[in-house]
C-alpha positions as CSV (number, residue, x, y, z in Angstrom):
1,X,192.6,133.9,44.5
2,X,190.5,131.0,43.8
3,X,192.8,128.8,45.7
4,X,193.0,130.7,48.2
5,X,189.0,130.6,48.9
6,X,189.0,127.5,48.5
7,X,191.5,127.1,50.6
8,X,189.9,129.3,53.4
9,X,186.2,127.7,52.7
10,X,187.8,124.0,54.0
11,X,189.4,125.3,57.0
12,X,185.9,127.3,57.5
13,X,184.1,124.2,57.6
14,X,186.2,122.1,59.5
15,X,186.9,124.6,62.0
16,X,182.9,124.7,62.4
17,X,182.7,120.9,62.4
18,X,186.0,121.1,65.3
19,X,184.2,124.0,67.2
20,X,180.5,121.9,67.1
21,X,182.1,119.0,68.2
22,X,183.4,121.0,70.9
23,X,180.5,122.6,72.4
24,X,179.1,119.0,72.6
25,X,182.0,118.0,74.3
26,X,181.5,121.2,76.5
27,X,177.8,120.3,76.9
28,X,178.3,116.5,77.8
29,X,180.9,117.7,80.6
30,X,178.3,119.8,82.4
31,X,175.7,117.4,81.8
32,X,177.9,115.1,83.5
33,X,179.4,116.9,86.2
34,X,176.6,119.5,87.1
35,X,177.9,120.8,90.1
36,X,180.5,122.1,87.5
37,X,183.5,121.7,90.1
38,X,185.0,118.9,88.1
39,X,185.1,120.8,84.7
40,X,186.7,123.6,86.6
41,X,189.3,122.0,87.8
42,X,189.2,119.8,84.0
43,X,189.8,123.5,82.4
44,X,192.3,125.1,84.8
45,X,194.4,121.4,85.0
46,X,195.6,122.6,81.0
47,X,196.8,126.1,82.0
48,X,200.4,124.8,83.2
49,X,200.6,122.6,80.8
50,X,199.5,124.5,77.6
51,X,202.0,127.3,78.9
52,X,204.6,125.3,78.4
53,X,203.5,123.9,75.2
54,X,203.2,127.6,73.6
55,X,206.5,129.0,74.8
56,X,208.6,126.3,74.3
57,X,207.2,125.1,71.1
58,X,204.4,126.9,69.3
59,X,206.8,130.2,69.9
60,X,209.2,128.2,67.6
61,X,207.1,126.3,65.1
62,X,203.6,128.1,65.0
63,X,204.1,130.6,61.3
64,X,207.8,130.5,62.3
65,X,208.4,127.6,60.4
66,X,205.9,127.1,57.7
67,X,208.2,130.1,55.9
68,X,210.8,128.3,56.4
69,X,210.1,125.3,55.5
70,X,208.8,127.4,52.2
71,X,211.9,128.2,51.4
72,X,213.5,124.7,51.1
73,X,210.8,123.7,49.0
74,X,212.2,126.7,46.8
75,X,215.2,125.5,46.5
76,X,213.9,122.0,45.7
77,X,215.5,120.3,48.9
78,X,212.8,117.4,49.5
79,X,215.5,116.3,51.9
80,X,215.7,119.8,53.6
81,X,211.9,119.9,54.4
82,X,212.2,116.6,55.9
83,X,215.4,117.4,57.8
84,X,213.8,120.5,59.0
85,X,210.7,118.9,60.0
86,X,212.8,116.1,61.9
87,X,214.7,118.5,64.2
88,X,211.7,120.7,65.2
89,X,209.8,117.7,65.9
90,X,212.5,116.0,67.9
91,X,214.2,119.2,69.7
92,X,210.4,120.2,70.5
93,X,210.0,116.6,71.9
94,X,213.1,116.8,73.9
95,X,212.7,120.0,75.6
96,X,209.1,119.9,76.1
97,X,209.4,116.5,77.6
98,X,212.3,117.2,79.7
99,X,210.7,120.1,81.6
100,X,207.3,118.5,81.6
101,X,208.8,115.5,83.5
102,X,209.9,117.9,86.6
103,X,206.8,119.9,86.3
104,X,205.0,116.6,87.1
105,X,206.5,116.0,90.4
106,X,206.4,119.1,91.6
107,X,203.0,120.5,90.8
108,X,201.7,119.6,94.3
109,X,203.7,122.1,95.5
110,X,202.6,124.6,92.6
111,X,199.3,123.9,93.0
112,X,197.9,125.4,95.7
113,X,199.6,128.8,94.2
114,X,197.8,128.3,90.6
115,X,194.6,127.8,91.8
116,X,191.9,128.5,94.4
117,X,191.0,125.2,95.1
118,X,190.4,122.7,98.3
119,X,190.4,119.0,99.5
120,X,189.5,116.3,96.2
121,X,189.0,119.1,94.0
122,X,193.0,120.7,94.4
123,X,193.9,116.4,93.9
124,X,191.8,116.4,90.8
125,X,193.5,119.5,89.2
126,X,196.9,117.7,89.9
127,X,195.9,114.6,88.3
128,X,194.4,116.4,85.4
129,X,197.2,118.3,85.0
130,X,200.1,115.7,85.0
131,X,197.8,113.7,82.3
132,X,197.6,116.9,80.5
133,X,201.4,117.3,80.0
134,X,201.1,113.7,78.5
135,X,198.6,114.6,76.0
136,X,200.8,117.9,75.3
137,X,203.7,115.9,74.0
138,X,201.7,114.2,71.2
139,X,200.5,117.8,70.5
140,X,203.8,118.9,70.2
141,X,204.5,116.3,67.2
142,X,201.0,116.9,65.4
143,X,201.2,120.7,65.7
144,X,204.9,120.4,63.7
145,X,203.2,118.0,61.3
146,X,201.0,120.3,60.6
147,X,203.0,123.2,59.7
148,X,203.9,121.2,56.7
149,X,200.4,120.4,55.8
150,X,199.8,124.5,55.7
151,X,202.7,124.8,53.7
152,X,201.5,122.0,50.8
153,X,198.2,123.5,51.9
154,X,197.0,119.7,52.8
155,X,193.8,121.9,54.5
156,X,191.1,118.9,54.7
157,X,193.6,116.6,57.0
158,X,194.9,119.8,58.9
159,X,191.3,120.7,59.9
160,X,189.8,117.6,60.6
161,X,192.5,116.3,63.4
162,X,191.3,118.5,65.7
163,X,187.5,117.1,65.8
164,X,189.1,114.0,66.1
165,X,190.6,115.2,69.3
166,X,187.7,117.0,70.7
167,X,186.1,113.0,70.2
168,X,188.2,111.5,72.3
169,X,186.9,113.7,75.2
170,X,183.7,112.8,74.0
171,X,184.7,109.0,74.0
172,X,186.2,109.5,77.1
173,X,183.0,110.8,78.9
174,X,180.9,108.5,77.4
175,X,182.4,105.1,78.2
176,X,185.3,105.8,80.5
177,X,183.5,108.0,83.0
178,X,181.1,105.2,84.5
179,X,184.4,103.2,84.8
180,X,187.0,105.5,85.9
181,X,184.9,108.5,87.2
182,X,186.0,112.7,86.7
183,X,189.1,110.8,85.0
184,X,187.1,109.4,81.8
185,X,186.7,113.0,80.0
186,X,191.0,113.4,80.7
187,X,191.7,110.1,79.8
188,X,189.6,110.5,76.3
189,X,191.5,113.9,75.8
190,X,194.9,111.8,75.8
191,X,193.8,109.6,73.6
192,X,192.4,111.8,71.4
193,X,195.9,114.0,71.5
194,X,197.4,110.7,69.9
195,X,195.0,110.0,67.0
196,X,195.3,113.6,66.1
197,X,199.2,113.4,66.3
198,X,199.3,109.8,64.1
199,X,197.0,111.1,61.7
200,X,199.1,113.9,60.7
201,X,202.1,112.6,60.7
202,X,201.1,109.8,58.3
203,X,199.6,112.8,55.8
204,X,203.0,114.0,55.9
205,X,204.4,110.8,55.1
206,X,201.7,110.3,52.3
207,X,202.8,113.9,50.8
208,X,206.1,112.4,50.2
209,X,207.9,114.1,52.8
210,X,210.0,111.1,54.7
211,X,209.6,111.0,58.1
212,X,212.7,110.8,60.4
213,X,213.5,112.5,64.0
214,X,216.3,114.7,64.4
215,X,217.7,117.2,67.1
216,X,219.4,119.7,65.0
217,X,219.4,121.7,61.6
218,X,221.4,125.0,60.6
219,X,217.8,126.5,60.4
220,X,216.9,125.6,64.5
221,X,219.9,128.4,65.5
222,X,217.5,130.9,63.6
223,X,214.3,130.0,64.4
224,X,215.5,130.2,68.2
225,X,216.2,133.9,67.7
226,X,212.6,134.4,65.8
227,X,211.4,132.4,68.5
228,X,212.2,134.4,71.1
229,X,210.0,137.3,71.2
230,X,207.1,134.9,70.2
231,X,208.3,133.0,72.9
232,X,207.8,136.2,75.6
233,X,204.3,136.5,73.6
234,X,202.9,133.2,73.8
235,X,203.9,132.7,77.4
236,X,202.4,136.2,78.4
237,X,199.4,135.4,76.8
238,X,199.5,131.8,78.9
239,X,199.9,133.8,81.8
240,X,197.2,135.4,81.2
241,X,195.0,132.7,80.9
242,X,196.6,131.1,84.3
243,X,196.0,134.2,86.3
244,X,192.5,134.9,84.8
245,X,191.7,131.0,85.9
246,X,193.0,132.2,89.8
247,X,190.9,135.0,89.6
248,X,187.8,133.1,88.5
249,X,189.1,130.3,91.0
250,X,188.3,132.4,93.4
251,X,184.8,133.2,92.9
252,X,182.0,131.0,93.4
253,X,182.2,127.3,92.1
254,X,181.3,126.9,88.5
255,X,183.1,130.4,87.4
256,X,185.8,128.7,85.3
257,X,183.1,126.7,83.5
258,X,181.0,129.5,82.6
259,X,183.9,132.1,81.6
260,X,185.7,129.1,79.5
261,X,182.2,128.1,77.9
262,X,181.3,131.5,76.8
263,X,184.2,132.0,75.2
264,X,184.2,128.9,73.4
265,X,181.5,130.0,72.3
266,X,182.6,133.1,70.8
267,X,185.6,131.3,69.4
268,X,183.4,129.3,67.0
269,X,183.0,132.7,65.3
270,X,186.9,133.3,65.7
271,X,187.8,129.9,64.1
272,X,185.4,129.5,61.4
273,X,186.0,133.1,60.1
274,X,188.8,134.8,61.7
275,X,191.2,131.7,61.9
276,X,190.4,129.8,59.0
277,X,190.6,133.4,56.5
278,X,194.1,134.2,58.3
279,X,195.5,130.8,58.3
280,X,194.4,129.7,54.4
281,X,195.5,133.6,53.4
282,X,199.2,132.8,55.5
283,X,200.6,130.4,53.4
284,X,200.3,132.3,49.8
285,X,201.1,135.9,51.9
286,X,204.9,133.9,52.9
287,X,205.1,133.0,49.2
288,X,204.7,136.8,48.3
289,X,206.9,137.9,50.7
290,X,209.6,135.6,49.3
291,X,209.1,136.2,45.8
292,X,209.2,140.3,47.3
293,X,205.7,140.6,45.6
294,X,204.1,144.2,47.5
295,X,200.9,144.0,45.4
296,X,200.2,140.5,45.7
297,X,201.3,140.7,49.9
298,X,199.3,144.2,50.4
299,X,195.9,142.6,48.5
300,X,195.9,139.3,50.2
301,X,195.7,141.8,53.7
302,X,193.2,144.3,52.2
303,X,190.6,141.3,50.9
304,X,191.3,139.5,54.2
305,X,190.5,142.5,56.2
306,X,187.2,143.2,53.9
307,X,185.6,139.6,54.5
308,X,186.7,138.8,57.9
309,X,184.5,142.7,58.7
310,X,182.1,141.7,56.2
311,X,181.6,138.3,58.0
312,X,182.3,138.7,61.9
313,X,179.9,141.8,62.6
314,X,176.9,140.3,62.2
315,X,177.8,137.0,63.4
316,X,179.2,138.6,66.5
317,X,175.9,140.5,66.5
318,X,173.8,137.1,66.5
319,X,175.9,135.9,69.7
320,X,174.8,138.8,71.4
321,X,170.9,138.3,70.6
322,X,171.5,134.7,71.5
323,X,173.0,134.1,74.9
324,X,170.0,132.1,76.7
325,X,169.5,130.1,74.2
326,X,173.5,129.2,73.4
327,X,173.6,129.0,77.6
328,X,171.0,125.9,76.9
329,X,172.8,124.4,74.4
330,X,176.1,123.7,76.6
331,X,173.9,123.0,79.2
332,X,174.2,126.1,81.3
333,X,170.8,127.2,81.7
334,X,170.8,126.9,85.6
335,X,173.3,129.6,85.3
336,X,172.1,131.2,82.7
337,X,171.9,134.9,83.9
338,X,175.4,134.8,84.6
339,X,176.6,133.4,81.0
340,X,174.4,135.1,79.4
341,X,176.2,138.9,79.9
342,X,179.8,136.9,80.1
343,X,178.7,135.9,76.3
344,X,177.4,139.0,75.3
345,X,180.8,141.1,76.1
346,X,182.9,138.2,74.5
347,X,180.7,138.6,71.2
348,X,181.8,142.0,71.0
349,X,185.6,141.4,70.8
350,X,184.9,139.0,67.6
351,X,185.8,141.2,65.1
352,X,188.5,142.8,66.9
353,X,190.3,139.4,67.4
354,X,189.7,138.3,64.3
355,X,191.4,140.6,62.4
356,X,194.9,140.2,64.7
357,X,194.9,136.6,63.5
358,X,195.3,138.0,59.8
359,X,197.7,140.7,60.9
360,X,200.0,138.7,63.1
361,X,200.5,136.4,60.4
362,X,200.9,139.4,58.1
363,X,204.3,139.7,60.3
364,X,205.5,136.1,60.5
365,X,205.1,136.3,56.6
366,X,208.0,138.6,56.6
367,X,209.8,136.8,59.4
368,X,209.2,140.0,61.8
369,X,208.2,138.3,65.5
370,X,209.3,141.1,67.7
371,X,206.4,143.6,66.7
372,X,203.7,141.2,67.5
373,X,205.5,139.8,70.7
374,X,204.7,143.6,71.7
375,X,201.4,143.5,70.5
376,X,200.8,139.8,72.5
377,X,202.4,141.5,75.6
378,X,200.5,145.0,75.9
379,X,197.1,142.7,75.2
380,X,198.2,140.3,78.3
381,X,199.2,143.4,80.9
382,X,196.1,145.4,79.7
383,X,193.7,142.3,80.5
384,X,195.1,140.8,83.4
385,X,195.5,144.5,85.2
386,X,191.5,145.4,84.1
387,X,190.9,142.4,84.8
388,X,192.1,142.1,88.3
389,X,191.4,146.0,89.4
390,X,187.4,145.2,88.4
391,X,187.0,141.6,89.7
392,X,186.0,143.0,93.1
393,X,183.0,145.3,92.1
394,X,182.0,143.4,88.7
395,X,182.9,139.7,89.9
396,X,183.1,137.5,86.4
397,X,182.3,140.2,84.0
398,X,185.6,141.7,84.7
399,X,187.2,139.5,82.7
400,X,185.4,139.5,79.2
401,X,186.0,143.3,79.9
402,X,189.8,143.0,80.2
403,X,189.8,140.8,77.1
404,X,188.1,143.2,74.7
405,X,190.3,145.9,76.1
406,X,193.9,143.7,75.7
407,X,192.9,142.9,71.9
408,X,191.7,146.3,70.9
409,X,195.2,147.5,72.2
410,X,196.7,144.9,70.4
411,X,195.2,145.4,67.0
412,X,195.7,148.9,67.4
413,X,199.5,148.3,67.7
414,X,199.2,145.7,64.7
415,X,197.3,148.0,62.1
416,X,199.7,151.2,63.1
417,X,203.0,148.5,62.0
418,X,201.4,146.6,59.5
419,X,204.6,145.4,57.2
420,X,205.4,145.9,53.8
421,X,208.2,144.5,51.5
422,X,211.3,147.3,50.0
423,X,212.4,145.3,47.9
424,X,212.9,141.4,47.0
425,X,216.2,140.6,48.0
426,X,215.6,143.0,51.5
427,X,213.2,140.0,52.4
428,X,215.2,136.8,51.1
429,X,218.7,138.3,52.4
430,X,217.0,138.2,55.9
431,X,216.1,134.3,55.4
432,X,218.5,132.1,57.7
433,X,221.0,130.2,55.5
């Protein structure tokens, strides 16, 4: 147990030092671009691009493969971990850069069906967006790297990548912008997407684990079927996030910005607590679930479950008390009585969300991806239809409305499933081979 609060405490504070690095980035891009059209079209260029990203890859590696990769290091294969690691990396490469190419020469004719937008700002979503696909590749080797530095549990160099990525768009804003224009803050993010790829891959290398790109391994036929109801999940939940960014595209300029920033907002809370808790408590769960250990499995959930409450109440209580004041510190104040109630309903879904983190991964410990995929669904139909059927009379506040309502749904699915172990050999029988 010691580890494993130690474990949770470094992701806790990099994930803080990750999520204050991105609200200055968030507050240097509307100090920047005031008029706040830019940053909307900034925000809405990554929908496409992180769609694709999350079904085509993170449905296959994200807590798919770190149980995996588990058990070779259980059968002592150094080789296998690095084989494994190879393909994933160079399959996810392939794919994701194959479609990614045709997705760049036909988003102007996508466009205009994605978002709400006119004239330079429609041209600046389509630039932003092709660059986004770019930095979306490097992602796609840093995210695989890192599954291996959850499994050896490498936590300092896993949390600290992603500040380095949020300060390349800082970089870029800074010292690009007055060169290059609305393109610096992009151009920074890129950048920053290949740091955070390098760095990982050389703590894998420094780990021992040889690095070497391959496109197939026996394991890639099963992760594909495990993939594919995280792969309807992910890419439901994208959808989500696309059609939400129509919706708000459609409102009055600046709507993107403000629904993005509060949330980001809230998602400080998310990732320092609820994140950080379910991602250190993941790793050790898988290694219950392999060794068949109930006890172990069902008291890493229950302590999870305790702090994560004991934690995300009152914090999501101090967002609500706070929302001029947080609306200053990103830089919102001129729009501050619309943030401020956008904020305020986010806060409330902090618990809520948190504790899904820890149960999904509850799931993926015992290799089961088709309850959650549910779960993900049912959230994305419930918020997108509340979402849509309230935007007329409530404008932006219909969508914080349909997000608390899609994750109370989907935690209630979760905690009414939650998975247990039979027996031992139930759980390593159902491993690939």
């Amino acid at each position: 147990m010691k580890s494993l609060f130690k474990g949770t405490a470094v992701l806790a504070i990099t994930q803080l030092g990750a999520s204050v690095a991105g609200l200055f980035r968030d507050r240097l891009l509307a100090s920047t671009f005031p008029d706040l059209a830019v940053v909307d079209a900034y925000i809405a260029a990554f929908r496409p691009s992180d769609l694709l990203f999350q079904v085509l890859v993170m449905s296959a590696i994200g807590m798919i493969l770190v149980p995996l990769l588990t058990r070779e290091h259980h059968r002592g294969d150094k080789e296998g971990i690095a084989n494994l690691l190879g393909a994933s990396m160079g399959l996810g490469c392939l794919v994701f850069g194959t479609v990614a190419v045709i997705l760049i020469f036909t988003l102007p004719i996508l466009a205009p069906w994605l978002v709400d937008f006119r004239g330079e700002q429609l041209q600046l979503y389509i630039n932003f967006a092709r660059i986004a696909l770019i930095a979306n590749l490097f992602m796609v080797i840093g995210n695989t790297a890192g599954q291996e530095l959850v499994r050896i549990e490498r936590y300092w160099v896993y949390g600290v990548t992603p500040i380095v990525y949020s300060l390349g768009t800082i970089a870029g804003t800074l010292f690009l912008t007055p060169w290059i224009g609305p393109y610096g803050p992009i151009a920074g993010t890129a950048t920053g997407s290949l740091l955070y790829a390098v760095w990982r891959l050389l703590a894998v290398s420094w780990s021992g684990i040889p690095l070497r790109i391959r496109l197939w391994h026996a394991a890639i036929a099963d992760m594909g079927w495990m993939a594919l109801p995280r792969m309807v999940a992910l890419g439901t939940l994208q959808i989500r996030l696309l059609i939400l960014d129509t919706l708000a595209s459609s409102l009055p300029t600046g709507a993107i910005t403000i629904n993005a920033y509060a949330r980001n907002v809230q998602s400080v809370v998310v990732g320092v607590i609820g994140i950080a808790l379910a991602q250190a408590i993941f790793s050790p769960m898988s290694q219950a679930a392999v060794q068949g250990n109930e006890r172990k499995f069902q008291d890493y959930l229950r302590r999870g479950s305790f702090f994560m409450l004991l934690l995300t109440i009152p914090s999501a209580l101090l967002l609500a008390l706070l929302p001029n004041t947080i609306a200053g510190i990103v830089n919102l104040h001129h729009v501050a009585s619309t943030f401020a109630p956008v904020l305020i309903l986010y806060a409330m879904s902090t618990p809520v969300e948190s504790l899904s983190h820890l149960f999904i991964r509850a799931f993926f410990a015992m290799k089961n991806t088709s309850l959650p995929a549910i779960a993900h669904v049912t959230n994305a139909i419930v918020a997108v239809a509340l979402s849509w059927s309230l935007l007329q009379k409530y404008g932006l506040l219909a969508i914080p409305v349909g997000f608390i309502a899609g994750h109370a749904v989907q935690l209630v699915i979760l905690w009414w499933n939650l998975p247990t172990i039979k027996t031992p050999s139930q759980f390593i029988s159902s491993s690939p081979e």
